[in-house]
C-alpha positions as MATLAB code, in Angstrom:
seq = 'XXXXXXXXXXXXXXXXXXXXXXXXXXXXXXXXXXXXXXXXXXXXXXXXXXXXXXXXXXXXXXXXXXXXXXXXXXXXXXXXXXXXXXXXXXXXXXXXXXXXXXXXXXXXXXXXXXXXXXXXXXXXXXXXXXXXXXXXXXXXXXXXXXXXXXXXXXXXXXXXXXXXXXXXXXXXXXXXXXXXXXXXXXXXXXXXXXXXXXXXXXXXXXXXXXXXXXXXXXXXXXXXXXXXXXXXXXXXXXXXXXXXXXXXXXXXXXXXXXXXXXXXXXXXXXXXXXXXXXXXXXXXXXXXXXXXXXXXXXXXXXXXXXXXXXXXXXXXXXXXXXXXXXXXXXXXXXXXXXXX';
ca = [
      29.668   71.162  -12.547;
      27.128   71.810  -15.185;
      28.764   75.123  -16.064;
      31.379   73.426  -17.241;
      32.545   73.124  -21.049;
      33.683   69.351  -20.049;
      30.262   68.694  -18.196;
      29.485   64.798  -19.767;
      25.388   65.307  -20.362;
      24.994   61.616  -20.583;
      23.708   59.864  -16.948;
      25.354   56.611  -18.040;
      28.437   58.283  -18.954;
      28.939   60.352  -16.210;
      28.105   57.223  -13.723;
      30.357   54.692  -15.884;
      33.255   57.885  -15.281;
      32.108   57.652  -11.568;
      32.635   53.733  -11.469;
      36.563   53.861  -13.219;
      37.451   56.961  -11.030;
      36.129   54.828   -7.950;
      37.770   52.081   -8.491;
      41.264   53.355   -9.232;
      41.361   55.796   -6.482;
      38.197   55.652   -4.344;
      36.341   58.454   -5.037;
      33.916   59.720   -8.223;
      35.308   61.193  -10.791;
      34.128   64.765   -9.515;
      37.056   64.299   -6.555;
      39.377   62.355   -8.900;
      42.738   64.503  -10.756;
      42.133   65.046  -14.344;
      45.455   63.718  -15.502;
      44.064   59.903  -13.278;
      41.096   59.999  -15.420;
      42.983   61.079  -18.219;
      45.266   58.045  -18.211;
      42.397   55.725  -17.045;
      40.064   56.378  -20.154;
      43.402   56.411  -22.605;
      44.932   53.216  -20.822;
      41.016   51.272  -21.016;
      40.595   52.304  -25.175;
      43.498   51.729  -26.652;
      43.369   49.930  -29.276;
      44.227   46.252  -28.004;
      44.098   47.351  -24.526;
      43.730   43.960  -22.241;
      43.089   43.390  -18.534;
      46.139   42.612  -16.970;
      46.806   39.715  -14.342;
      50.269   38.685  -12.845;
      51.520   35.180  -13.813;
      52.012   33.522  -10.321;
      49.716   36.052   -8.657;
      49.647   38.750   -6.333;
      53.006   36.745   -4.361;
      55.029   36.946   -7.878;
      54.853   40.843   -7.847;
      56.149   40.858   -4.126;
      58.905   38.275   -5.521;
      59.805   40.285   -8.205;
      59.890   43.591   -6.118;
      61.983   41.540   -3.883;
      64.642   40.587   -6.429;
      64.725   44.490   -7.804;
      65.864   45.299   -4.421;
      68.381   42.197   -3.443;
      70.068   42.099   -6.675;
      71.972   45.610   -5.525;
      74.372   44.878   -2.694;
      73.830   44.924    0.312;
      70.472   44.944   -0.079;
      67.516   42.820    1.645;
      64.451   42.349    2.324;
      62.916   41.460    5.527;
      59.456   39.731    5.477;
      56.846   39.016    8.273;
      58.873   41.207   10.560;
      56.716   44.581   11.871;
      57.807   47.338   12.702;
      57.083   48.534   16.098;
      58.243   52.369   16.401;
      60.718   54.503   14.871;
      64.038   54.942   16.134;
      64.689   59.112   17.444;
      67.735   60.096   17.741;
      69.058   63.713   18.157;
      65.975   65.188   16.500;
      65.991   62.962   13.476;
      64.812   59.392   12.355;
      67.753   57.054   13.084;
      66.400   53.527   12.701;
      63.070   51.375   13.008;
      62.865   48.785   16.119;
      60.743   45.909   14.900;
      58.761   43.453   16.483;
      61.478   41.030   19.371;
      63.462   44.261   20.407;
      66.121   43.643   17.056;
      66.596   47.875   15.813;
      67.538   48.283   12.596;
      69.440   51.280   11.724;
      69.244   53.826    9.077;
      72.172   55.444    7.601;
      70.212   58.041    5.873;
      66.537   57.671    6.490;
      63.757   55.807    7.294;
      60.571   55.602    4.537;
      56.798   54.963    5.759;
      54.629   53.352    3.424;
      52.385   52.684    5.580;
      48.930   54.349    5.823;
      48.650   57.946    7.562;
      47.762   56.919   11.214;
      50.512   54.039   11.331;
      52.729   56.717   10.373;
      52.463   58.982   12.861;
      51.805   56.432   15.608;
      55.202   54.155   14.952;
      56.658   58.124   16.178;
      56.128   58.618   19.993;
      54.680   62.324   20.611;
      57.122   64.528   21.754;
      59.949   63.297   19.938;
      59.429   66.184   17.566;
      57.122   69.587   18.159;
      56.928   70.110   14.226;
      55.594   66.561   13.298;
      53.517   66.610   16.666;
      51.805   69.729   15.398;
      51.150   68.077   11.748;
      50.156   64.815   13.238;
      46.952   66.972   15.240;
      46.494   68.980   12.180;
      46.103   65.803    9.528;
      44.802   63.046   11.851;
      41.317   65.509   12.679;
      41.126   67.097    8.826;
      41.711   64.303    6.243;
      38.646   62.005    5.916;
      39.229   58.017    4.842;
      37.848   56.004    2.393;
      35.912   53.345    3.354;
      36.868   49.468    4.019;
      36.423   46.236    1.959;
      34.625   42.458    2.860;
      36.542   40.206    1.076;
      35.230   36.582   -0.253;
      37.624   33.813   -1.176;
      36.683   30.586   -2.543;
      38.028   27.315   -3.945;
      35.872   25.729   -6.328;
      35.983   22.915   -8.944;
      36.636   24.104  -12.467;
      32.960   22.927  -13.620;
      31.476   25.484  -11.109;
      32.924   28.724  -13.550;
      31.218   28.509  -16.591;
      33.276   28.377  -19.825;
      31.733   31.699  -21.168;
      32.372   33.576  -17.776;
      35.263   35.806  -17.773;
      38.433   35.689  -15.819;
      36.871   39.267  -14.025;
      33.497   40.737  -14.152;
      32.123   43.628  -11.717;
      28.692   44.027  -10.732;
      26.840   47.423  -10.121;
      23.654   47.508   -8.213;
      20.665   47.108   -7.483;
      20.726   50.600   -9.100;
      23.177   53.266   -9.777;
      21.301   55.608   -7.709;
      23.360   56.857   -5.174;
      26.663   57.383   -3.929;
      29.216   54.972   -5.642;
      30.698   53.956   -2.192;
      26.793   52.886   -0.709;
      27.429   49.119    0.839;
      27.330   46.324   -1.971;
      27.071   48.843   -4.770;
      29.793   47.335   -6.771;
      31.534   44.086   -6.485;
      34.536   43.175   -8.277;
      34.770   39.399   -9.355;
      37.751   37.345  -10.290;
      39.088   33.987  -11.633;
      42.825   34.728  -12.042;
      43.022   30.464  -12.217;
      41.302   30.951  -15.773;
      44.197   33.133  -17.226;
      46.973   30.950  -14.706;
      46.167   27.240  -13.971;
      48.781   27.175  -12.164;
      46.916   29.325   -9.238;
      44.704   26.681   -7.883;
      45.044   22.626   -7.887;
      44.801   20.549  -11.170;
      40.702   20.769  -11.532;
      39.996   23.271   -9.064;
      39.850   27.652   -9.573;
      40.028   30.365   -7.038;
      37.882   33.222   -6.775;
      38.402   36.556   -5.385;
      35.548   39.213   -4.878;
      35.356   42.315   -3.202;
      32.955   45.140   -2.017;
      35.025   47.750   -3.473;
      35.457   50.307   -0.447;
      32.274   50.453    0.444;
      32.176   49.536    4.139;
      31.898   51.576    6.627;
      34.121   50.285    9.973;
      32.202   52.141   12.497;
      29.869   49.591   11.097;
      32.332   46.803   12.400;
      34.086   48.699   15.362;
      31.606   46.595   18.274;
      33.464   43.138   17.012;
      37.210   44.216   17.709;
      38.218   41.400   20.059;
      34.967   39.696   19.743;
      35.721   37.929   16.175;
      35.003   34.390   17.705;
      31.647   35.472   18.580;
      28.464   34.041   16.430;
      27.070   37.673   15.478;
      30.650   38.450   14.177;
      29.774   35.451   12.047;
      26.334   36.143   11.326;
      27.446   40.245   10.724;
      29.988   38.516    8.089;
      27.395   36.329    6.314;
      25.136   39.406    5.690;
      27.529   41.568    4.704;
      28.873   39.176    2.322;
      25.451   39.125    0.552;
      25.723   41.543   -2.593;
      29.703   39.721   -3.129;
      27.681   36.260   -2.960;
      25.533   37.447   -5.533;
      27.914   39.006   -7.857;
      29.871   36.469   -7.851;
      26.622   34.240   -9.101;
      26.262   36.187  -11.830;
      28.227   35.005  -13.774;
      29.245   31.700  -11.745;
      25.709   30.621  -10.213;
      27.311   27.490   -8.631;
      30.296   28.498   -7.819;
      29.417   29.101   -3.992;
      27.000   25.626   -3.150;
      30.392   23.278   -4.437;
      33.242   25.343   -2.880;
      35.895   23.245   -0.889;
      36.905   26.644    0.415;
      35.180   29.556    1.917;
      36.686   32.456    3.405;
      34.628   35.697    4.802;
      37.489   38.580    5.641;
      35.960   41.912    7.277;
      37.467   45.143    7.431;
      38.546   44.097   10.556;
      40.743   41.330    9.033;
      41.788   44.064    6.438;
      42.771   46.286    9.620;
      44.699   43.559   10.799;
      46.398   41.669    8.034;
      47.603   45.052    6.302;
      48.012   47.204    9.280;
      46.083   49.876    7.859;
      44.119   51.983   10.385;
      40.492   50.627   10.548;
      40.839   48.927    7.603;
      40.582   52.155    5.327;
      41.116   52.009    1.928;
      43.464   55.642    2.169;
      42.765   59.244    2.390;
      39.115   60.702    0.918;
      41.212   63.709   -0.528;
      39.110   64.986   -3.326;
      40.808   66.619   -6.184;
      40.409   70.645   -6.521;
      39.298   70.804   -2.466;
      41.293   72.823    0.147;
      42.796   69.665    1.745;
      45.907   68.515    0.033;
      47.966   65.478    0.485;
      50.682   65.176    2.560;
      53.596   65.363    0.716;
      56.841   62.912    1.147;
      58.768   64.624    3.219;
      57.673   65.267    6.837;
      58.474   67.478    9.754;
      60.670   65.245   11.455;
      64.249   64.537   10.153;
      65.068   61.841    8.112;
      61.611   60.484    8.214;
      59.948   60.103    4.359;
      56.789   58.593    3.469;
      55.694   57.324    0.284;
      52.187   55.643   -1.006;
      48.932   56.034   -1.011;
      48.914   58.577    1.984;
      50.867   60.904    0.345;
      50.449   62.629   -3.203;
      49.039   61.663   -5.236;
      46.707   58.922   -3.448;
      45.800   55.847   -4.082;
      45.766   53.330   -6.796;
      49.237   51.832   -8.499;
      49.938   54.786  -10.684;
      49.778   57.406   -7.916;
      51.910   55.256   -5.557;
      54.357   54.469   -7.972;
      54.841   58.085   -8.558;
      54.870   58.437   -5.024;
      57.911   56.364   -4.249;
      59.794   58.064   -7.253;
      59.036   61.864   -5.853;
      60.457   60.079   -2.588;
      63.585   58.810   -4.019;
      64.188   62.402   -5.650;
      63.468   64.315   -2.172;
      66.272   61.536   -0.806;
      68.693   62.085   -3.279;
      70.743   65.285   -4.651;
      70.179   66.544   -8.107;
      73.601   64.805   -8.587;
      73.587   61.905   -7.717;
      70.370   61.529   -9.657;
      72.372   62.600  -12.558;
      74.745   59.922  -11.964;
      71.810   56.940  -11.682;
      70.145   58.268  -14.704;
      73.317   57.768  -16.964;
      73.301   53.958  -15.605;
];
């Protein structure tokens, strides 16, 4: 507020802090925890801070996170196989089944990461009063972010200028406005520029995004109708402002694509199971809603990421699955893995 001794004056400033905050964890900075912007303005302006981008893209994180859990034994990781509800048995969580009947048991518990509603819904009411009762309670308070429209496109490497950068984000036409209002800002990247080795010998990828800034109710009159032409058409306009960030910096990057691929938030509902497509919970810092924290009502059941404190972005859910792995463990026998 303006009453405040850390009020920013500057309107630039203040929507630049708005922009960072957004983008991290999907609301302004107003809603955002001091210690996230905190560690967002130190990590940007460092002195030789650098964007980061994954050699062998998004797939070599989810190898490597992989191999950190196979190399222990009896470990393993099972891919492309959803899970379908969770397992009750004598008042606790006992086990997931998972999509062709196989049930997979637990021999101490069973962690969510999925988003709030998928939570609750892979547990069949009445299995448990408690988690019934905070199920009603969380699924009509906590508000969620918005969804994304995704563009993907394959281009030849003399559509991306030399001078353009390997990521760029566009804000606009104005920032007037909520930071969430549809098309307001686009994120652009080439990842191919940084890692040849993402696209084919002459080619680069692009990925843009409307950073959580559509709304699904928008959306919600083409579930089951995707085939349809004014899904199409609905795609096309929606895909507008990402179009024309991404010719910003890459005018003809869009005429000589070999691939083009519109995703909605209903594809984002769909592909990541997340509960129309929402981006996570609209829990704004210093309010009287607070985030559900790892451990739930129900026995045995945890949940971890960016559902539960502290919210989204890959700092908050990273310290989410640690406070999860301390409410699993006693203060022992974290003793004995922090000697190893």
């Amino acid at each position: 507020s303006e009453d405040s001794p850390f009020y920013v004056e500057d309107v630039f400033l203040r929507n630049y802090l708005d922009l960072i905050a957004f983008l991290l964890q999907g609301l302004p900075a107003s809603g955002t925890l001091t210690a996230v912007m905190a560690y967002m303005v130190e990590d940007f302006y460092r002195e030789g801070a650098v964007m980061d981008f994954p050699k062998g893209g998004s797939r070599a994180m989810i190898d490597a996170l992989v191999r950190g859990v196979e190399k222990r034994p009896g470990c393993a990781v099972k891919r492309s196989t959803p899970v379908e509800r969770v397992i009750v048995e004598d008042g606790r969580a006992a086990g997931v089944a998972v999509k062709g009947g196989t049930v997979i048991k637990a021999r101490k518990a069973v962690v969510s990461n999925a988003d709030l509603r998928m939570t609750f819904d892979l547990v069949e009411e009445g299995k448990c009063a408690a988690f019934d009762v905070e199920r009603n309670e969380l699924l009509k308070a906590v508000p969620l972010c918005k969804s994304f429209v995704h563009v993907h496109l394959g281009v030849p490497a003399s559509a991306i200028p030399d001078d353009a950068p390997p990521q760029w984000t566009v804000v606009g036409p104005t920032w007037d406005g909520p930071i969430d209002s549809r098309g307001k800002v686009v994120v652009v990247s080439c990842p191919s520029k940084l890692d040849p080795s993402l696209a084919p010998d002459g080619y680069h990828v692009i990925h843009a995004y409307g950073a959580g800034n559509e709304a699904y109710a928008d959306w919600k009159k083409f579930e089951g109708a995707t085939d349809s032409d004014e899904y199409k058409r609905f795609k096309e306009e929606r895909a507008a402002p990402v179009f024309d960030a991404i010719a910003k910096r890459a005018p003809d990057a869009r005429k000589n694509a070999v691939v083009e691929q519109i995703a909605s938030p209903i594809t984002h509902a769909r592909f990541l199971r997340r509960h129309e497509g929402n981006y996570g919970p609209a829990i704004a810092a210093g309010g009287d809603l607070k985030f559900p924290e790892v451990t739930t009502p129900l026995p045995g059941y945890y949940r971890c990421g960016d559902s539960t404190t502290a919210g989204i972005g890959v700092p908050a859910v990273a310290s989410s699955g640690a406070q999860c792995a301390n409410a699993l463990l006693s203060v022992f026998e974290q003793w004995e893995l922090n000697s190893k």
